[in-house]
C-alpha positions in Angstrom: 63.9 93.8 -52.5 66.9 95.3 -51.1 68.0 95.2 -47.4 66.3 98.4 -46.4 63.0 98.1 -47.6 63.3 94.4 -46.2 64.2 95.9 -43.0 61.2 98.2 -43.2 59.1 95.0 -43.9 60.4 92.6 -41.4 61.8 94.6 -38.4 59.7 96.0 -35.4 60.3 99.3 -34.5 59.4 101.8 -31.6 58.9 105.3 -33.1 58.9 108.5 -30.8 55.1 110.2 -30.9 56.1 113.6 -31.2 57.8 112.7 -34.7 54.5 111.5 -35.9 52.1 113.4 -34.4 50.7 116.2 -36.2 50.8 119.5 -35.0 47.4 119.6 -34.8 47.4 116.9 -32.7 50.2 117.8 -30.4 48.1 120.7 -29.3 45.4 118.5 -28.6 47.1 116.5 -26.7 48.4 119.6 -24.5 45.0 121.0 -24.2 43.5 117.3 -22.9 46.2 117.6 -20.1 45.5 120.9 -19.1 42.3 118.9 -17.7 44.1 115.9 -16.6 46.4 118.6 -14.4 43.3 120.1 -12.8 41.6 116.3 -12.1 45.3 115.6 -10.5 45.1 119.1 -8.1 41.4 118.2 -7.1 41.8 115.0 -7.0 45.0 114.4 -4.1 43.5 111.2 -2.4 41.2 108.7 -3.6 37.9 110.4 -1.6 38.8 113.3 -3.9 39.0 111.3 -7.1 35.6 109.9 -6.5 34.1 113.2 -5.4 35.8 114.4 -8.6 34.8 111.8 -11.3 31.6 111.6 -10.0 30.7 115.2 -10.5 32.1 114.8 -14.2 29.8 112.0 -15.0 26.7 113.6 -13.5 27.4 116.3 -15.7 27.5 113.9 -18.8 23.9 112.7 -17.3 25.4 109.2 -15.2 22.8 108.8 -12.3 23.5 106.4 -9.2 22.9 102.7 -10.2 19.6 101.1 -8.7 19.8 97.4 -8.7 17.0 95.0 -10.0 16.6 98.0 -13.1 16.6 96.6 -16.1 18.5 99.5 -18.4 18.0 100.5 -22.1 20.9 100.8 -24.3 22.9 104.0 -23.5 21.8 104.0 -20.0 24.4 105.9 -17.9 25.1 104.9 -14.3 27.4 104.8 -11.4 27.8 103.0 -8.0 29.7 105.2 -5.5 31.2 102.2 -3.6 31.8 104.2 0.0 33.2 107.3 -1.3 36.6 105.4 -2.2 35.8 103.7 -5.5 33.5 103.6 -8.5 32.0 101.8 -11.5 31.1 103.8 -14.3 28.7 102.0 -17.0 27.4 102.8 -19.9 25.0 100.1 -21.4 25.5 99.0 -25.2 23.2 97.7 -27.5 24.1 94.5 -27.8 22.9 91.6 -25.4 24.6 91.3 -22.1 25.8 87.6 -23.0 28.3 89.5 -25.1 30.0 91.0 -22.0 31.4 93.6 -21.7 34.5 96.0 -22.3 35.9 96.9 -18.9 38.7 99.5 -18.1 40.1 98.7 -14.7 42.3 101.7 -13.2 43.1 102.5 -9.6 43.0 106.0 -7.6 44.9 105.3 -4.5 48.4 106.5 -4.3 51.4 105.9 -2.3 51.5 109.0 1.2 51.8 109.1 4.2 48.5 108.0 7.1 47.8 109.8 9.9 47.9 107.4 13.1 45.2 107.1 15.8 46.9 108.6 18.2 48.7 111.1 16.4 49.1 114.2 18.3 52.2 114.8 20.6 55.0 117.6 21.6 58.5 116.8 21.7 61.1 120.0 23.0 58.1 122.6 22.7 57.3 121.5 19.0 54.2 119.5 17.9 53.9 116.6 15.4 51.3 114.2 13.8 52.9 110.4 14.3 52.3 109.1 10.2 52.2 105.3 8.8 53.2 105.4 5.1 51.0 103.6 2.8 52.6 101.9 -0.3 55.6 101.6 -1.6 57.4 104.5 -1.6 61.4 105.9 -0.7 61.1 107.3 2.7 63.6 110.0 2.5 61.7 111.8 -0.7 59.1 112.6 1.9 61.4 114.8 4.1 61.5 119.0 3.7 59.3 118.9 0.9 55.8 121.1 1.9 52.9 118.5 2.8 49.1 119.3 2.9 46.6 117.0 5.0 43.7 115.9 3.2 40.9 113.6 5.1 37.4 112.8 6.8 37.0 113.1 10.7 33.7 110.9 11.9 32.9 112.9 15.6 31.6 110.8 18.1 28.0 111.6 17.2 28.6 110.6 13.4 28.7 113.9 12.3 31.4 114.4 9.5 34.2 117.0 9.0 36.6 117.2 5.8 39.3 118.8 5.5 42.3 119.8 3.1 44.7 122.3 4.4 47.9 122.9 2.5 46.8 123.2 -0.8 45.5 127.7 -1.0 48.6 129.8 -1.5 47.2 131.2 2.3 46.9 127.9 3.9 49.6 126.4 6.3 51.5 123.8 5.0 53.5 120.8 7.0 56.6 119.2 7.0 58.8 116.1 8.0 62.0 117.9 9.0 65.9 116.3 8.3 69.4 117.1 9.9 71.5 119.4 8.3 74.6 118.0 6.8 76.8 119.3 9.2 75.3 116.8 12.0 74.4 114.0 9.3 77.9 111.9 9.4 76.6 109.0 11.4 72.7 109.0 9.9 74.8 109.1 6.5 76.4 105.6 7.3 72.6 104.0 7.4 70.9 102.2 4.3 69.1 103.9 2.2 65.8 102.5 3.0 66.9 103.8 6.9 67.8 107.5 5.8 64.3 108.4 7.4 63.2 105.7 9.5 59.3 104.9 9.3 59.0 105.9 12.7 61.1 109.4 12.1 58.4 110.6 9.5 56.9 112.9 11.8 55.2 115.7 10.8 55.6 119.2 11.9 52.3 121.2 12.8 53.1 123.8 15.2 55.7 125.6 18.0 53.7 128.6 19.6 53.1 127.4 23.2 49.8 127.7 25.2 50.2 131.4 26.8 47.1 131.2 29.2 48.9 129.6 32.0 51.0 126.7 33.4 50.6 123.6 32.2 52.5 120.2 30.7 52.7 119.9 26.5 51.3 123.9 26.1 52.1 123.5 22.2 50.7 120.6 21.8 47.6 122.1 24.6 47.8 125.5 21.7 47.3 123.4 18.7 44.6 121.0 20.1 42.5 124.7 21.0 43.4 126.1 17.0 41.8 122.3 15.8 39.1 122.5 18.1 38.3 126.3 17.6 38.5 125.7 13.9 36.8 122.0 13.0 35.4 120.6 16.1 37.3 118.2 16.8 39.1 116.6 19.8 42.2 114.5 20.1 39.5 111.5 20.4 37.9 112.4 16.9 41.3 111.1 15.6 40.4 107.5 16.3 37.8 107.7 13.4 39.7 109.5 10.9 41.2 109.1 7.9 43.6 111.6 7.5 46.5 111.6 4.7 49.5 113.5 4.2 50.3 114.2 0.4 52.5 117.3 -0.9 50.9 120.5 -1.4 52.7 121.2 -5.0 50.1 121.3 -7.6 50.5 120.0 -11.4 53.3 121.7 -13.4 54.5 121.5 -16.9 58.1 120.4 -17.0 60.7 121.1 -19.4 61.6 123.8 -21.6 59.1 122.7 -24.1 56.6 121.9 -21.9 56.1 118.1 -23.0 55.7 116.3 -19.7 53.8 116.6 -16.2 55.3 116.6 -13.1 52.8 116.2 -10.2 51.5 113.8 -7.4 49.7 110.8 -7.1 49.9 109.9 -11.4 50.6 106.9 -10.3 48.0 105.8 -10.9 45.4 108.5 -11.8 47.4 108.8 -15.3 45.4 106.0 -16.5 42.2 106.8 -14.4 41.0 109.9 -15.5 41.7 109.2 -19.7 39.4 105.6 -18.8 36.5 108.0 -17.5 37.1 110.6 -19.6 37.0 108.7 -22.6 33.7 106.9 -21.4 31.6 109.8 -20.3 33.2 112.2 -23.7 31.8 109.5 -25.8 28.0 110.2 -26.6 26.9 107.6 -29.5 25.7 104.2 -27.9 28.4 101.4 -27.7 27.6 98.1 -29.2 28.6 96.2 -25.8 28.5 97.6 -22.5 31.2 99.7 -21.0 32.9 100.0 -17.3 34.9 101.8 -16.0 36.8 100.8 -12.5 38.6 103.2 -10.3 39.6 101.0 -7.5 41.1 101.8 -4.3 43.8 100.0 -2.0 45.8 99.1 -4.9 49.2 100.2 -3.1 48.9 97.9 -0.3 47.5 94.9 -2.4 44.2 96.0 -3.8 42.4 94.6 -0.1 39.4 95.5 1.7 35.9 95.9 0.6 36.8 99.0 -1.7 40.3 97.3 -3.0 39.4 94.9 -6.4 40.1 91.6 -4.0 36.6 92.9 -2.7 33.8 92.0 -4.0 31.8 94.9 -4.9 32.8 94.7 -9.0 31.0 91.2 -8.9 28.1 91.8 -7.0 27.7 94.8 -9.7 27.7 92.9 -12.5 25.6 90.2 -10.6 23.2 92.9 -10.0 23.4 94.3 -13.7 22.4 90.9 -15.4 19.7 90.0 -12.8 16.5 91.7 -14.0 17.2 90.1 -17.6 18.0 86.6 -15.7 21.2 86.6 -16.9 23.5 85.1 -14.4 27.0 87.6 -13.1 29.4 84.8 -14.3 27.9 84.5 -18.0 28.9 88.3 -18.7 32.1 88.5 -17.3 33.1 85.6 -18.9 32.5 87.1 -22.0 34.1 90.4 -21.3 37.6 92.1 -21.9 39.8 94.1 -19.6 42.4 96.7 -19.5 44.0 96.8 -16.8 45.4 100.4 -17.0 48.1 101.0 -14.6 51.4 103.1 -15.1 54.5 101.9 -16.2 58.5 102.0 -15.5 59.7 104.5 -18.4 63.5 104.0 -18.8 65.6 106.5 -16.7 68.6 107.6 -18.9 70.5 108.4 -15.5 70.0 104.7 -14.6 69.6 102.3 -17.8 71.5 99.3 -16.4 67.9 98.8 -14.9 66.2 97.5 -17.8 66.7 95.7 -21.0 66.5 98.3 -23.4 64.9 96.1 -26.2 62.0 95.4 -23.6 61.7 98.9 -22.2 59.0 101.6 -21.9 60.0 105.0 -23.7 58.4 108.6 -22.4 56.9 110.1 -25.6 56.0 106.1 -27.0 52.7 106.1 -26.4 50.9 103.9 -23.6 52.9 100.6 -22.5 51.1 97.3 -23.4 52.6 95.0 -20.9 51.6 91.4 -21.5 52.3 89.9 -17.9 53.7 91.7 -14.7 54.4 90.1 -11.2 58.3 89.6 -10.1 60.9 87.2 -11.3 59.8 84.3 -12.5 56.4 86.3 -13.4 55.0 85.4 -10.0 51.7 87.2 -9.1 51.3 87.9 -12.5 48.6 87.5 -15.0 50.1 86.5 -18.4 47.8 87.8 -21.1 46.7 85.1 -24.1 48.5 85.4 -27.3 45.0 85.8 -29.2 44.3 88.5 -26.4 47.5 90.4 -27.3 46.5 90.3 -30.9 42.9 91.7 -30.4 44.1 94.2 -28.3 47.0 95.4 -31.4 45.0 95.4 -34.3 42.3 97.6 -32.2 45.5 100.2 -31.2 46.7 99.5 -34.9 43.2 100.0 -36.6 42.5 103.2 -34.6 45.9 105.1 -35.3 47.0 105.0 -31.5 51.0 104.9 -30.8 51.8 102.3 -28.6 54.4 100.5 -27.4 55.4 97.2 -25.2 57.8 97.0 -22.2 58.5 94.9 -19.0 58.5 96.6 -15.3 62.7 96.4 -15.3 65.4 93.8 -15.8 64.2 89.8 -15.5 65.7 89.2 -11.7 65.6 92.7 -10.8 62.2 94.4 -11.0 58.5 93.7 -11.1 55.2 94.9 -9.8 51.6 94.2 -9.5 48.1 95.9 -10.8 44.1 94.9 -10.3 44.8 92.9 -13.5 45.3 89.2 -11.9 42.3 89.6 -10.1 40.1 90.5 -12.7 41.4 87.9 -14.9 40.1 85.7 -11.9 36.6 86.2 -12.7 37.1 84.5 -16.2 37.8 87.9 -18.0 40.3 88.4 -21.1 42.9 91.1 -19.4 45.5 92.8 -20.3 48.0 95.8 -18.7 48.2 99.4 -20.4 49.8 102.3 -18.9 51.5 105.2 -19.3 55.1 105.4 -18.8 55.8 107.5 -15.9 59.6 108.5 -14.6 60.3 108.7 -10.8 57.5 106.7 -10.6 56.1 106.4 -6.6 57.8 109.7 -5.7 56.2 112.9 -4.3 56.8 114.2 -8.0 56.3 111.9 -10.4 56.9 112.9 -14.6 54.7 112.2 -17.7 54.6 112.8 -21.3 51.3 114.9 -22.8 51.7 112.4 -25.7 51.7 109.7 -24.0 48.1 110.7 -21.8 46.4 111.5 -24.7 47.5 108.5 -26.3 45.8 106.5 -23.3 42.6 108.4 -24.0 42.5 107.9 -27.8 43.4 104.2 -26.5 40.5 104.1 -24.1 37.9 105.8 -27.6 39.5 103.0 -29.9 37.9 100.4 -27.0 34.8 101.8 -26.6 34.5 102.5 -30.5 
């Protein structure tokens, strides 16, 4: 055999999609994201997401889950877990003993919170004071146009919702920077302390109160426009949850039109091909199927609707109970992927991963075996024999895929919902699309690379 068949035999090699794609299948791929794009402009917090899934699956005939049912195979159901999360299941045919195949995603993104006290006027111009959520670079969110999405609980329980930024004849907002003239000394500061966390205010108004003579008339004007239009008091924002997101909607970059740039795909990239692919799939699965769109993944995956909180658990508890089958029996025979984004190699800064052990756009979805930071801390470090189910699945089902680490050893790292569903005794694993400017207002994809992720998610369920 000579050296370059030998090569061809022995030698691993990344290959780029678009060279192996058909064309056929390239325009699949760009029609699947034309959905993805709309799911990402409905969908801007995770409320939305819910709101938004939910009405897909009902469509595909998912009703809400009632525990102590006992389910046929191909039953479809959901559990709304307070608006900011959900589990998706479709019942197989096999046993529950088998366990089941999970697909864990999450729908929170990085943004900036409204405050409880919010409302103030500073020199004749009002502001909203903000808390950003997640990891993100503070100086991406200045002059770019914001929209404020949210629920208001009144003082009687009654509920407003509102998203204002996002019509072309809706107002949008705005965290306002010095001009470059006046910038020398606020030049000289880190670059974490370009905008301070306590100098992302937001713009909402100037036009002072006109009636008569009082203290803070803009703030007086805009309290009467909020009032007048929603309600609402400066009280009601005690109760709210209120969030400040841009107001661009999805857009095809490049020339070519290959990639997605748009909010929030972090991590919605993986969260609507996991549903997707569950609710498009209509013959019965041999084991039982979930899907999880978590929240509160950004700030550590807490609270009751984050996947430290118990509510998966008590769903599967709940699931196995009318056949007597206890929670712990099926989850320790089940399978996860944990499907969150991944660091795609910026050409413009490569010195920040080791190029053998990077993610490529246009590679396929990113099969990362552990995460966590340095010495993998935090992470969960999926089993060889896991690894190797999980290829010859992708290999068996013609899906391009790839493998990659979140940045250089000593340098990067990250954490998903995977560690803590590998807690519960489950086989888990990370998959994610690669994403560029990854936890920016604008965030980039490859069409291959989602539709890869869904064909990923089919092979699974298959």
């Amino acid at each position: 055999m000579n050296a370059k068949d030998l090569k061809e035999k022995l030698f691993y090699k990344k290959e780029n999609g678009c060279l192996i794609l058909s064309d056929e299948e390239l325009k699949k791929a760009d029609a699947f994201c034309e959905g993805y794009k709309q799911f990402l402009d409905n969908g801007k917090t995770e409320r939305e997401c819910v709101t938004e899934a939910v009405r897909q699956a009902e469509e595909k005939g998912y009703v809400p889950f009632v525990p102590g049912t006992k389910y046929a195979p191909g039953a479809k159901v959901y559990l709304n877990n307070r608006g900011k999360s959900l589990i998706l299941c479709r019942v197989g045919s096999e046993p529950l003993e088998k366990g089941a195949v999970i697909f864990a995603s999450h729908i929170d993104s990085p943004r900036l919170d409204i405050k409880q006290v919010p409302l103030y006027e500073e020199m004749e111009q009002a502001f909203l004071k903000t808390h950003y959520y997640g990891g993100i670079k503070k100086y991406q969110w200045s002059v770019i146009p914001l929209a404020l999405h949210g629920t208001i609980i009144r003082k009687d329980l009654s509920r407003v919702t509102v998203a204002i930024g996002e019509d072309d004849s809706d107002p949008v907002f705005c965290v306002t920077d010095l001009l470059p003239h006046l910038a020398q000394e606020q030049m000289k500061r880190p670059a974490a302390e370009i905008i301070k966390g306590e100098e992302l205010n937001i713009l909402i108004g100037s036009r002072p109160f006109r009636t008569d003579e009082a203290s803070d008339r803009v703030k007086l004007n805009i309290a009467s426009i909020i009032f007048e239009k929603y309600g609402i008091t400066e009280a009601d924002f005690l109760s709210a949850e209120l969030e400040i997101v841009p107001a661009f909607k999805a857009r095809d970059v490049g020339f070519d039109r290959s990639m997605i740039g748009a909010y929030g795909q972090d991590d919605r990239v993986c969260s609507y091909p996991a549903f997707k692919a569950l609710i498009d799939h209509d013959e019965i699965p041999a084991r039982t199927q979930l899907v999880l769109l978590a929240d509160k993944e950004e700030i550590g995956s807490n609270g009751a609707t984050g996947m430290k909180g118990a509510f998966f658990k008590y769903f599967v508890d709940d699931l196995g109970a009318p056949y007597g089958i206890a929670g712990h029996r099926i989850l320790s025979a089940s399978c996860c992927l944990s499907a969150d984004v991944g660091a795609a190699i910026d050409p413009s800064f490569p010195e920040t991963h080791d190029s053998r052990n990077a993610a490529y756009i246009n590679y396929g979805p990113v099969i990362m075996k552990f995460t966590g930071s340095r010495g993998k801390g935090g992470s969960n470090d999926a089993s060889a024999e896991f690894v190797g189910a999980v290829r010859k699945t992708l290999d068996d089902a013609g899906v391009i895929w790839q493998t990659s680490e979140l940045g250089r050893v000593d340098l990067g790292g990250g954490g998903t919902v995977a560690a803590f569903i590998a807690e519960l005794d489950v086989d888990t694993i990370d998959i994610g699309v690669p994403v560029l400017s990854m936890h920016a207002p604008f965030e980039i994809t490859a069409k291959t690379d989602v539709y890869e992720m869904y064909k990923a998610f089919l092979a699974f369920i298959k």
